[in-house]
PyMOL commands that place a pseudoatom at each C-alpha (Angstrom):
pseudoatom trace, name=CA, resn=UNK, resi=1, chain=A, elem=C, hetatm=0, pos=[0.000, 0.000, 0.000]
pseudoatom trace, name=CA, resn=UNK, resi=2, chain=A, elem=C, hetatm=0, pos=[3.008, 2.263, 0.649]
pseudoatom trace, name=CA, resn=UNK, resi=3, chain=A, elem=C, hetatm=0, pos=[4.243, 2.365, -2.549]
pseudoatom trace, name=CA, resn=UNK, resi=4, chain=A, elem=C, hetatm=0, pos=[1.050, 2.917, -4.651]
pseudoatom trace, name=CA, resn=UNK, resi=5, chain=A, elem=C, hetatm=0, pos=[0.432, 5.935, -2.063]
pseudoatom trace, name=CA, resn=UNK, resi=6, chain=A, elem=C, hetatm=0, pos=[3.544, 7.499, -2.312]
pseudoatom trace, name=CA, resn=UNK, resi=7, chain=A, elem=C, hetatm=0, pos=[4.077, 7.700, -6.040]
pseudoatom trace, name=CA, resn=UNK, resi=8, chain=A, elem=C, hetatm=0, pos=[0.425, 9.088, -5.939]
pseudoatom trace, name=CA, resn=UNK, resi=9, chain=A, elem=C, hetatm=0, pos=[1.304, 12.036, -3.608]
pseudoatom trace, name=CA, resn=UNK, resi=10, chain=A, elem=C, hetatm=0, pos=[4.395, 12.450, -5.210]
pseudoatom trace, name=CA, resn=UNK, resi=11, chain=A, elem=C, hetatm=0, pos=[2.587, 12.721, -8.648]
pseudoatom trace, name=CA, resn=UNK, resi=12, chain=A, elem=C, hetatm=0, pos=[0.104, 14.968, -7.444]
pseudoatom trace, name=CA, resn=UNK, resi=13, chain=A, elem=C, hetatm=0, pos=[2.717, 17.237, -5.431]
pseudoatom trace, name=CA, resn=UNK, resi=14, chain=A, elem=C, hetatm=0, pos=[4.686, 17.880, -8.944]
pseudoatom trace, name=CA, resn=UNK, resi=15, chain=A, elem=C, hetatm=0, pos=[1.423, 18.683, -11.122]
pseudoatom trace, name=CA, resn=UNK, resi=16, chain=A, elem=C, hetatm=0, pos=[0.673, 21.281, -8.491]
pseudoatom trace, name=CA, resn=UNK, resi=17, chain=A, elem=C, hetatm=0, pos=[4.344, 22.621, -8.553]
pseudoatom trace, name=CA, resn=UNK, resi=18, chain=A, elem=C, hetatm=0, pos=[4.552, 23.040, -11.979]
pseudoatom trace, name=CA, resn=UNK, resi=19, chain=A, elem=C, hetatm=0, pos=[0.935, 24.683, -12.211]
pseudoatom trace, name=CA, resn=UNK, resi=20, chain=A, elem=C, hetatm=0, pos=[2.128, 26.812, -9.219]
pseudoatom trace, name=CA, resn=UNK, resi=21, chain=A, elem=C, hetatm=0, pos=[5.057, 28.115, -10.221]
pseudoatom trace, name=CA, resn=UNK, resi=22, chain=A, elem=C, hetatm=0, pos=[3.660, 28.550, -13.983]
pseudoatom trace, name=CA, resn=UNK, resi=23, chain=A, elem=C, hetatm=0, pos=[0.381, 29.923, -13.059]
pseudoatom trace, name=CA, resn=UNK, resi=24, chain=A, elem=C, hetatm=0, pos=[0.400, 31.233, -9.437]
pseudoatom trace, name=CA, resn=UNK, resi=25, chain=A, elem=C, hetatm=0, pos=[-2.545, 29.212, -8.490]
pseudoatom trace, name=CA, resn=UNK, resi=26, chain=A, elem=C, hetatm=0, pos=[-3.229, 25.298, -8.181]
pseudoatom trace, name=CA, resn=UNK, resi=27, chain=A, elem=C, hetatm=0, pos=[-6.539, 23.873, -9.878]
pseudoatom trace, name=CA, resn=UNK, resi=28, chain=A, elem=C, hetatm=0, pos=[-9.184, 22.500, -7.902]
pseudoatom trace, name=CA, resn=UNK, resi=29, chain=A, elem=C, hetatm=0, pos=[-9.575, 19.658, -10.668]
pseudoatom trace, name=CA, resn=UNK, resi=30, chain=A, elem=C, hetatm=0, pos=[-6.050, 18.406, -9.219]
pseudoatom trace, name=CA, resn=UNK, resi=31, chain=A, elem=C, hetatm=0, pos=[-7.000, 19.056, -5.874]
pseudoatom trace, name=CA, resn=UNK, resi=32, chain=A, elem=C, hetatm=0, pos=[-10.139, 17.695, -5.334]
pseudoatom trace, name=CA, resn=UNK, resi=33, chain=A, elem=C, hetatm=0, pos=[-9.171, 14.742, -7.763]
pseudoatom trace, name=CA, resn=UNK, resi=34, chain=A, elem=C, hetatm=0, pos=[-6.185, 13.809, -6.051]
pseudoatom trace, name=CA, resn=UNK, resi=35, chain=A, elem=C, hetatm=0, pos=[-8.559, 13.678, -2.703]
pseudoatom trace, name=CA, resn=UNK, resi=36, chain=A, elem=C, hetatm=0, pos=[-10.731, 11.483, -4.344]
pseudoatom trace, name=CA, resn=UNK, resi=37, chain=A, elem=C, hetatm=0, pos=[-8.065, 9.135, -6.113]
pseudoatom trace, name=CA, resn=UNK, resi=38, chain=A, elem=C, hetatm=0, pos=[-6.818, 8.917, -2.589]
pseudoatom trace, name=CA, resn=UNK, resi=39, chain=A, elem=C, hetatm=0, pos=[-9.494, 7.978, -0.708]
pseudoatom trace, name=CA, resn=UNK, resi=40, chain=A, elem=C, hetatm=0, pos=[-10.506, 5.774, -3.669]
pseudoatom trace, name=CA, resn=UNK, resi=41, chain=A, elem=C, hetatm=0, pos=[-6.970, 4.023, -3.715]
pseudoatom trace, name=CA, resn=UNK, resi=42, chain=A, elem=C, hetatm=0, pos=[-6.891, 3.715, 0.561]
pseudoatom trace, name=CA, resn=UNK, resi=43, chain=A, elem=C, hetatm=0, pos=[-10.418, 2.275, 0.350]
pseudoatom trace, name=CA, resn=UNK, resi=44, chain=A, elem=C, hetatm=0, pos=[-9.573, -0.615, -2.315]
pseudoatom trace, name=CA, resn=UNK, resi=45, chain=A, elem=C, hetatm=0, pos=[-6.028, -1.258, -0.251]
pseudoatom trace, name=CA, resn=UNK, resi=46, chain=A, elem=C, hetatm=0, pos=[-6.528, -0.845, 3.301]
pseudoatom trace, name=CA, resn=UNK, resi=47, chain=A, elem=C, hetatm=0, pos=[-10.939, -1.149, 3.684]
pseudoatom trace, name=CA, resn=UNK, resi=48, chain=A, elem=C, hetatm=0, pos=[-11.921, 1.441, 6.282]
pseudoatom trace, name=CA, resn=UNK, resi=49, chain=A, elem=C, hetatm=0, pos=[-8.503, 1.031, 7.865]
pseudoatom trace, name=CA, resn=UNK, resi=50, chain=A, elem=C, hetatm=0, pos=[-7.073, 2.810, 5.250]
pseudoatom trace, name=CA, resn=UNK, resi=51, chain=A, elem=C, hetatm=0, pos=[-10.171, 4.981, 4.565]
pseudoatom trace, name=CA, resn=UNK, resi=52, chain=A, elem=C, hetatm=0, pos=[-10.328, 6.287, 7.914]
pseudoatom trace, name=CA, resn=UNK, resi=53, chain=A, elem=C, hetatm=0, pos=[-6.718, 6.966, 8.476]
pseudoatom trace, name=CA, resn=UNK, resi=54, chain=A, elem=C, hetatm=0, pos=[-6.482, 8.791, 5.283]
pseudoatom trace, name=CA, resn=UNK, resi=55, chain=A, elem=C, hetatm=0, pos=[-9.378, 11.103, 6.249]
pseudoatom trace, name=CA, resn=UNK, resi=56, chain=A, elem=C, hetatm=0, pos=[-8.164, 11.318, 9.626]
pseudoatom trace, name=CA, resn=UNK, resi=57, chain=A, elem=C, hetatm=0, pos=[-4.345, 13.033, 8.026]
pseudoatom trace, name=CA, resn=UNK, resi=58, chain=A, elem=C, hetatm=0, pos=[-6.817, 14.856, 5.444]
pseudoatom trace, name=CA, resn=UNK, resi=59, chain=A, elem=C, hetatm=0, pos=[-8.667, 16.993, 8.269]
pseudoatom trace, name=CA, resn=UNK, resi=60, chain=A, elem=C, hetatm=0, pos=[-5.311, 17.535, 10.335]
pseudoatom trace, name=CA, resn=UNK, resi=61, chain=A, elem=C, hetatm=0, pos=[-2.946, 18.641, 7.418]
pseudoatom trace, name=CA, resn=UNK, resi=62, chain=A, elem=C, hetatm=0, pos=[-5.770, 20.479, 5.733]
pseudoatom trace, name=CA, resn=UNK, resi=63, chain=A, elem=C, hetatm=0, pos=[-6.981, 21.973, 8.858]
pseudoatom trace, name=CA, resn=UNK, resi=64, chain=A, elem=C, hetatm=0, pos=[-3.890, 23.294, 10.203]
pseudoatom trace, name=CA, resn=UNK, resi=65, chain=A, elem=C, hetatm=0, pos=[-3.226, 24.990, 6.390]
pseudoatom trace, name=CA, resn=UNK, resi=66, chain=A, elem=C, hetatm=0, pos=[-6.921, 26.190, 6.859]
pseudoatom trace, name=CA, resn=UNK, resi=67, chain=A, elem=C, hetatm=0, pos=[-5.854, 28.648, 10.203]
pseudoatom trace, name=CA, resn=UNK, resi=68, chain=A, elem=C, hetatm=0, pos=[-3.550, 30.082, 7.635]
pseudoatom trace, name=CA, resn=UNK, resi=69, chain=A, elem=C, hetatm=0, pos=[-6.207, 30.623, 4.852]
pseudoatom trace, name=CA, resn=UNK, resi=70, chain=A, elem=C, hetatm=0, pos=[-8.690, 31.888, 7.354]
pseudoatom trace, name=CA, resn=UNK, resi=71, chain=A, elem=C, hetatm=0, pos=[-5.957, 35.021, 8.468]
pseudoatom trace, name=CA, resn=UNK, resi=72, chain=A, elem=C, hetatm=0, pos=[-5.734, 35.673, 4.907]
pseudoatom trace, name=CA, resn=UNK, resi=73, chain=A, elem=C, hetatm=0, pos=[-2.315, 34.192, 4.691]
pseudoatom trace, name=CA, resn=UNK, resi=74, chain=A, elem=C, hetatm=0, pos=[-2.277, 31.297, 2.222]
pseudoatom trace, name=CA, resn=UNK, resi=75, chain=A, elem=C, hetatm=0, pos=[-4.169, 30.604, -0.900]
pseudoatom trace, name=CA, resn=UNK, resi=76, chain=A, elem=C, hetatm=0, pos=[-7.206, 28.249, -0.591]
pseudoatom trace, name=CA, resn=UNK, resi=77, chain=A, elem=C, hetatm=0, pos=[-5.126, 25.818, -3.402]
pseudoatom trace, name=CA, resn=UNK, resi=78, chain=A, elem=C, hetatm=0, pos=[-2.443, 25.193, -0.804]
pseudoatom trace, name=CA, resn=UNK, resi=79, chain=A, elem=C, hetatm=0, pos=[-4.626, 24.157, 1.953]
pseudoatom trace, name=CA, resn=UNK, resi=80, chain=A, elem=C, hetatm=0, pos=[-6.367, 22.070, -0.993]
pseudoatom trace, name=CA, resn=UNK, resi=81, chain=A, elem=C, hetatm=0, pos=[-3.124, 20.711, -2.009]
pseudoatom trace, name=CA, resn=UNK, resi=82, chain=A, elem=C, hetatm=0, pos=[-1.792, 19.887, 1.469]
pseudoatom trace, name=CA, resn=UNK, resi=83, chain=A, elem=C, hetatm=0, pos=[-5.333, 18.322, 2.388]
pseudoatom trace, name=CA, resn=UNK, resi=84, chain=A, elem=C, hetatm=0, pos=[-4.804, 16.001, -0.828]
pseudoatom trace, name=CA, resn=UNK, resi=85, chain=A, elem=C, hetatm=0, pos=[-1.277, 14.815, 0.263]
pseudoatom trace, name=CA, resn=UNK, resi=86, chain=A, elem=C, hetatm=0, pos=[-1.958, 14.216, 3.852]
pseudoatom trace, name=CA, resn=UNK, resi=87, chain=A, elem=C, hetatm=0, pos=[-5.204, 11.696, 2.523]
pseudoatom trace, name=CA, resn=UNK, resi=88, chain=A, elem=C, hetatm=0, pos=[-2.281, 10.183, 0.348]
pseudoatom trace, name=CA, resn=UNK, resi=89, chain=A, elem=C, hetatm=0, pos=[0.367, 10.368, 2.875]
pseudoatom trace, name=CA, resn=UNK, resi=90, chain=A, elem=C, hetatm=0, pos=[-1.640, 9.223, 6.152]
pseudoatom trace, name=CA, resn=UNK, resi=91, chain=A, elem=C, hetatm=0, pos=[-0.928, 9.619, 9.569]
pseudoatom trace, name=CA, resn=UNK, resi=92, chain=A, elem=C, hetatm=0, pos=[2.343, 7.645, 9.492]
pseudoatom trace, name=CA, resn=UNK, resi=93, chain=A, elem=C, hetatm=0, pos=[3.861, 10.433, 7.261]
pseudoatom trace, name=CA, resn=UNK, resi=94, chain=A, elem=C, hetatm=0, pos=[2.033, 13.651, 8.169]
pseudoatom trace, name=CA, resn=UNK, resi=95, chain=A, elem=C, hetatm=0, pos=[4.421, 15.057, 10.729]
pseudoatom trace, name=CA, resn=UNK, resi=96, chain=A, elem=C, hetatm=0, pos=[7.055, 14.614, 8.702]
pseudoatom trace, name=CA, resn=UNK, resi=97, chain=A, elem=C, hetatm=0, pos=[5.403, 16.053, 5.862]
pseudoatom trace, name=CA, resn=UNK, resi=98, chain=A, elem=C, hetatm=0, pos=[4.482, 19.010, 7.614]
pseudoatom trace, name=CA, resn=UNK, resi=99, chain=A, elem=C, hetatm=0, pos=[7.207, 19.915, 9.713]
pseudoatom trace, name=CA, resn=UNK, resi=100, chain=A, elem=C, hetatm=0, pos=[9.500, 19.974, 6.562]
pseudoatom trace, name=CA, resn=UNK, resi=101, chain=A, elem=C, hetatm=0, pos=[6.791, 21.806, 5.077]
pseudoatom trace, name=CA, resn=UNK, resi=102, chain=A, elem=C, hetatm=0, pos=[7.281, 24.467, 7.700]
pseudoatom trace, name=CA, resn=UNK, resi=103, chain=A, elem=C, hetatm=0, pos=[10.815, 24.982, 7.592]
pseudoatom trace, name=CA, resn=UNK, resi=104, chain=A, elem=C, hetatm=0, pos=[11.218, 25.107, 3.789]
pseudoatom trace, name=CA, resn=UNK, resi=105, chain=A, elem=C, hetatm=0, pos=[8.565, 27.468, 3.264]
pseudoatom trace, name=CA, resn=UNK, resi=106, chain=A, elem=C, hetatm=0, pos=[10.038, 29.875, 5.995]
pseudoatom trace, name=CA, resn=UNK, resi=107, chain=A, elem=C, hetatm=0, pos=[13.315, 29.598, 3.516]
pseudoatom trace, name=CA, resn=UNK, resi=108, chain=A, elem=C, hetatm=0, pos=[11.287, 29.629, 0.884]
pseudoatom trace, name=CA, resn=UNK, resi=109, chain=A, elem=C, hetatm=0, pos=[9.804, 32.600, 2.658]
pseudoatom trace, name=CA, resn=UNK, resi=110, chain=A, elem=C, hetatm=0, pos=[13.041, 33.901, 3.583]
pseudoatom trace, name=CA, resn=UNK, resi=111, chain=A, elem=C, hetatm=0, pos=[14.729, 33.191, 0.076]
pseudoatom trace, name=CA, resn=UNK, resi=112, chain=A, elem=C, hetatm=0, pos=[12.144, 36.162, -1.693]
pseudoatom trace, name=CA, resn=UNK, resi=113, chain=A, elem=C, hetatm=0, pos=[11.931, 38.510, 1.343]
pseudoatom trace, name=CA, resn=UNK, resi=114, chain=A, elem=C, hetatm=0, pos=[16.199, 38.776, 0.891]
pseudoatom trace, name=CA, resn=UNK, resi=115, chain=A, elem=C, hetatm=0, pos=[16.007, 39.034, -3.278]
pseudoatom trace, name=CA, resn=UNK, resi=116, chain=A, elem=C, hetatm=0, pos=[12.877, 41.362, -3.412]
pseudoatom trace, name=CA, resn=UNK, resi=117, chain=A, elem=C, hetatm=0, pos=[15.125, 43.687, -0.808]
pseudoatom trace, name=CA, resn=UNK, resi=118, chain=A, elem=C, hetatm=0, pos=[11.944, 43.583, 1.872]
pseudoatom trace, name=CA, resn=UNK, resi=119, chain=A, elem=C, hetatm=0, pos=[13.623, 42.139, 4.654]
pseudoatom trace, name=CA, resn=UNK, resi=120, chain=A, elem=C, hetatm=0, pos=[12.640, 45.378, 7.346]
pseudoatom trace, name=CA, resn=UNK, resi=121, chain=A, elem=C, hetatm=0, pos=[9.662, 45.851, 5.894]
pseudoatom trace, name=CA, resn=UNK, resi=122, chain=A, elem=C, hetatm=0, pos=[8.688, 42.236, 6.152]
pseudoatom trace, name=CA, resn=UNK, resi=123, chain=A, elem=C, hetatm=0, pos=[10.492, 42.019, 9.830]
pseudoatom trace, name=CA, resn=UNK, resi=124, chain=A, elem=C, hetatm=0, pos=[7.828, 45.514, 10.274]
pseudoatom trace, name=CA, resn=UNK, resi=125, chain=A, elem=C, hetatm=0, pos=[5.106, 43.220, 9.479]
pseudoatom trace, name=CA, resn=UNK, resi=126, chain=A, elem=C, hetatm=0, pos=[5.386, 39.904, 11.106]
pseudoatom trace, name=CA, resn=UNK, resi=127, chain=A, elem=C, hetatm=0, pos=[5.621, 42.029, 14.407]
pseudoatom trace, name=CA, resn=UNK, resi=128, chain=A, elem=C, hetatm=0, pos=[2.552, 44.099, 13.197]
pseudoatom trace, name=CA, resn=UNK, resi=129, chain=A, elem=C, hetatm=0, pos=[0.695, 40.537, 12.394]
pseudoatom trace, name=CA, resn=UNK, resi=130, chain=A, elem=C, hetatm=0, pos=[1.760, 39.239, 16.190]
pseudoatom trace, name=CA, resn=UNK, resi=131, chain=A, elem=C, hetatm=0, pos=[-0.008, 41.784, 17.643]
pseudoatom trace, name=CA, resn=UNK, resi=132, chain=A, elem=C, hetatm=0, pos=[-2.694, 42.495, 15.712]
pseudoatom trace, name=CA, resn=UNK, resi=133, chain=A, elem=C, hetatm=0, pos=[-3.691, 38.815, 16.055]
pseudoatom trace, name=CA, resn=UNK, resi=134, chain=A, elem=C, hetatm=0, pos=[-3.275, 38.599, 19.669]
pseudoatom trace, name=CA, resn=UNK, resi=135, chain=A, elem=C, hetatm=0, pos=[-6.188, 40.941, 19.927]
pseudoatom trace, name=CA, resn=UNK, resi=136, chain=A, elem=C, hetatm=0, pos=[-8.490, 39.835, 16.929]
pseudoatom trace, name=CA, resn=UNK, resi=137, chain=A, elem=C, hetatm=0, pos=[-7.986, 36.128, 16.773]
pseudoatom trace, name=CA, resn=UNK, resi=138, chain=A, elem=C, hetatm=0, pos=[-8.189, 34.654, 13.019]
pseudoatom trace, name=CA, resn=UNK, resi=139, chain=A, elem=C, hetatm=0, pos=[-9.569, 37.805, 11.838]
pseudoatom trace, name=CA, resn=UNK, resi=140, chain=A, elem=C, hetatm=0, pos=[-7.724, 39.035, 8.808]
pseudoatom trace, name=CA, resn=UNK, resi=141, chain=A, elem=C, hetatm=0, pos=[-5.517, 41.720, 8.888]
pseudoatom trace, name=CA, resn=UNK, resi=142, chain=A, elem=C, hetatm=0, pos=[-6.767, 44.684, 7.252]
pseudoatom trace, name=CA, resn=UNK, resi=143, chain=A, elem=C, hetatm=0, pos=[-3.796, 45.727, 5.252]
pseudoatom trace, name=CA, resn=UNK, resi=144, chain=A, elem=C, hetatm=0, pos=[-0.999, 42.561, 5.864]
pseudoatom trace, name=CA, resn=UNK, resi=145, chain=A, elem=C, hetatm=0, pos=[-2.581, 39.641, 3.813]
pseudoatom trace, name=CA, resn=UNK, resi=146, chain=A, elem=C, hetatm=0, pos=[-2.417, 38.040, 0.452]
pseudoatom trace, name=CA, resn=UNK, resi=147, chain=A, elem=C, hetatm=0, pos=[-5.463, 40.430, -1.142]
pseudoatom trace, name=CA, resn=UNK, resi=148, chain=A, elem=C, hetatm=0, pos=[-2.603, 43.460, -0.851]
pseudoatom trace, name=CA, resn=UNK, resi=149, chain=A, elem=C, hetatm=0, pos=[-0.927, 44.141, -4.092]
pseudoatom trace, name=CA, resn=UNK, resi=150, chain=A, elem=C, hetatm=0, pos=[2.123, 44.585, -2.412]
pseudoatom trace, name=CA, resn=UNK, resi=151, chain=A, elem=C, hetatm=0, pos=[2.668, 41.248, -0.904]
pseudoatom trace, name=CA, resn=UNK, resi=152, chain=A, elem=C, hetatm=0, pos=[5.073, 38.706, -1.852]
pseudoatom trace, name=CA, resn=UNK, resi=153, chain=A, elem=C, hetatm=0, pos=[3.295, 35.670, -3.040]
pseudoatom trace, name=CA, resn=UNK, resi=154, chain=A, elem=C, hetatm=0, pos=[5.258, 32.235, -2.512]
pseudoatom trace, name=CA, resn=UNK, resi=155, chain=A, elem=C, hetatm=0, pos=[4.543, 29.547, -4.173]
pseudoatom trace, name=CA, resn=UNK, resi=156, chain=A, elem=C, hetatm=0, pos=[3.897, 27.358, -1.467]
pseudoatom trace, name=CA, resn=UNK, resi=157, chain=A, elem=C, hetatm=0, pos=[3.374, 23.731, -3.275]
pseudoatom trace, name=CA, resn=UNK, resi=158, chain=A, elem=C, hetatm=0, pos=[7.624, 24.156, -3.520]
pseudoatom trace, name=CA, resn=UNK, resi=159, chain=A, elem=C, hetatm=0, pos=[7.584, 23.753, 0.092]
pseudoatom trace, name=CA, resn=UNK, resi=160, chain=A, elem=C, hetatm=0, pos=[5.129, 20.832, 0.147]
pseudoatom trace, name=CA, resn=UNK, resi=161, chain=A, elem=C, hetatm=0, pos=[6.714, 18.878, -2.448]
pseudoatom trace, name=CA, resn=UNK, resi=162, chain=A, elem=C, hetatm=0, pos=[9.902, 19.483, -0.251]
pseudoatom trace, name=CA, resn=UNK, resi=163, chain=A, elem=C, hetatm=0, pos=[8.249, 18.292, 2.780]
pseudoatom trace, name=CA, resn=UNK, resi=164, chain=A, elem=C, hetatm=0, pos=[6.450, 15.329, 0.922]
pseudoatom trace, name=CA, resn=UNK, resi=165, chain=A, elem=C, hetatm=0, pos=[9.481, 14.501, -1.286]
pseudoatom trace, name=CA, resn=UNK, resi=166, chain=A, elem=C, hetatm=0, pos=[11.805, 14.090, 1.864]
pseudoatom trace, name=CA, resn=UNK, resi=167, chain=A, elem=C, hetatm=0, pos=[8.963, 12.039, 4.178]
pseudoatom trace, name=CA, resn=UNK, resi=168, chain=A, elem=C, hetatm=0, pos=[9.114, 9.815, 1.196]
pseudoatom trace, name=CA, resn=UNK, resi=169, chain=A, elem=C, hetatm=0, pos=[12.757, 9.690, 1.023]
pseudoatom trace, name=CA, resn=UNK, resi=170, chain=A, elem=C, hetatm=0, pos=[13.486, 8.848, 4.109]
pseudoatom trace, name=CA, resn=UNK, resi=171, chain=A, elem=C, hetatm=0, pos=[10.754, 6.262, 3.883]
pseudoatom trace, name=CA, resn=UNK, resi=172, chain=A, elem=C, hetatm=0, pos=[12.392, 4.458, 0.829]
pseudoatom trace, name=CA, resn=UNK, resi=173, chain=A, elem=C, hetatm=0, pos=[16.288, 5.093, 2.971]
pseudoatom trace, name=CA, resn=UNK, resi=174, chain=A, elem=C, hetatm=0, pos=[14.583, 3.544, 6.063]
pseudoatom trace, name=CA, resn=UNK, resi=175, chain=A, elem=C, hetatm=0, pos=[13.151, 0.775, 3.610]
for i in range(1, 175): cmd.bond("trace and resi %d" % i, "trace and resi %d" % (i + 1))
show_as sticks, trace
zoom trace
């Protein structure tokens, strides 16, 4: 079951690279197809085992992208994506997956604050965003958020094929 479900994830995490990085958005066709796919594909291998576990990573890994969405702060095609690879990934592989997500999109993050020469003004507004939020909650920021013209746009399926391609690798080193 392993193997069918990581060159699935894997598949779907370099479609939605190459649309990301071409196109600046992800399609829901990939998305939502890749959910279902998944789902179909832990259903016919593991029953409701499989099933269950798969929409168990689904709801963790898309919820915790969701926070982000809800602040404004990520696209609704990356929580999408990252909902799809946790169903394909599971439980087994989700921290992984997501705590290498984390650190390569902060250098990801990092990478086009330093060559777009915003480095105070981004500094300026993650301090701005830490307070703001610790009086409204998840509401948006007015001004700090991805409607803004101004604001650097990453394209975050980089950092979640890193995170997916190295739970996998370390899966196939580990064997």
């Amino acid at each position: 079951m392993g193997v069918s479900l990581a060159i699935g994830a894997l598949v779907c995490v370099g479609l939605a690279v190459v649309w990301d990085l071409r196109f600046a958005r992800i399609p829901n066709r990939l998305t939502y197809g890749a959910m279902a796919l998944g789902l179909l594909l832990r259903v016919i291998l593991g029953g409701s085992r499989g099933v269950l576990d798969g929409l168990a990573a689904g709801l963790i890994g898309g919820g915790v992208f969701f926070l982000f969405f809800l602040v404004r702060g990520m696209g609704a095609g990356d929580v999408k994506l990252m909902t799809a690879i946790s169903i394909w990934a599971g439980l087994q592989q989700l921290v992984v997956i997501m705590m290498v997500t984390a650190i390569a999109g902060g250098i990801l993050a990092l990478g086009y604050m330093l060559v777009r020469k915003r480095a105070l003004s981004t500094l300026r507004n993650v301090g701005a965003l830490l307070r703001f939020h610790v009086v409204a909650g998840l509401a948006p920021h007015p001004e700090i958020n991805l409607e803004n013209p101004q604001a650097i746009r990453v394209p975050y399926a980089l950092a979640i094929a890193a995170g997916t391609f190295y739970a996998y690798g370390m899966m196939l080193v580990r064997g």
